[in-house]
Residue, then its C-alpha position, 0 to 999 in steps of 0.5 A: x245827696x245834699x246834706x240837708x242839715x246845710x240847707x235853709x227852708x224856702x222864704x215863702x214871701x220872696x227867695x230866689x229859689x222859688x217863684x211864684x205863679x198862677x196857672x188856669x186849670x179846668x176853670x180854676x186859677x190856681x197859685x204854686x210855686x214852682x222852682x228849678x235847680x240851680x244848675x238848670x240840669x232838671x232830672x224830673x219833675x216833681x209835684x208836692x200837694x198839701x194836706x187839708x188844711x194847709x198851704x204850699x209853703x208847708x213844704x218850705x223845708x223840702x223844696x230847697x233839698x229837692x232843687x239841691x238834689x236836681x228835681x224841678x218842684x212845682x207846688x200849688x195851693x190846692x183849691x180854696x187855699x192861699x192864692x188859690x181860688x175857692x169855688x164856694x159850695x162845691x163839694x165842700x170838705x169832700x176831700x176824701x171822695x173820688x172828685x177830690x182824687x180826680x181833681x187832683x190827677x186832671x190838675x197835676x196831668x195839666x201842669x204837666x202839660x203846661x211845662x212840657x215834663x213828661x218824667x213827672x210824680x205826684x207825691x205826698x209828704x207822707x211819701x217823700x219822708x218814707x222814700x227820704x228816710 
């Protein structure tokens, strides 16, 4: 395992590390960043969805410890924030109802999709720090 006390979090304008790219899902362009390890050898895929409110780049501080480790990361904007689009008045602030879970799962299965991974998780920051600590 990396030592994580060497490792600088991600620039969130421009770091080689990450690269920035939109992607459209169900109707909705959404903007992530989405990085690979160094060594191109990827064992799974890992997803990083923020919180409300938030952004991607609130995981800046992960994400360069999760490429170290060998995990290819892909982190969107969720829906309305940073590059991401908002549909106005569409179930606003409803995060905690089943439409925001479904979104989630479709939008996460559909990047899936689109990178060809099929060993990928979801996980929230919560999680990450418990299965890190």
């Amino acid at each position: 395992m990396p030592d994580h006390t060497s490792i600088q979090p991600i620039d969130p304008v421009s770091d080689p590390r990450v690269a920035h790219k939109a992607a459209l899902l169900n109707g909705v362009t959404y903007h992530y960043l989405y990085g690979e390890p160094k060594n191109g050898q990827v064992k799974a895929t890992i997803f990083l969805i923020h919180g409300w409110p938030d952004l991607c780049v609130g995981w800046r501080y992960q994400i360069p410890f999760l490429l170290d480790m060998g995990f290819r990361v892909v982190v969107p904007d969720m829906m309305g924030y940073g590059g991401t689009v908002s549909l106005a008045g569409l179930l606003l602030f409803a995060c905690h109802t089943r439409y925001c879970k479904d979104s989630l799962t479709s939008g996460a299965s559909s990047f899936l999709a689109g990178s060809g991974e099929s060993r990928a998780r979801a996980a929230s920051l919560a999680e990450l720090q418990n299965r890190l600590n």
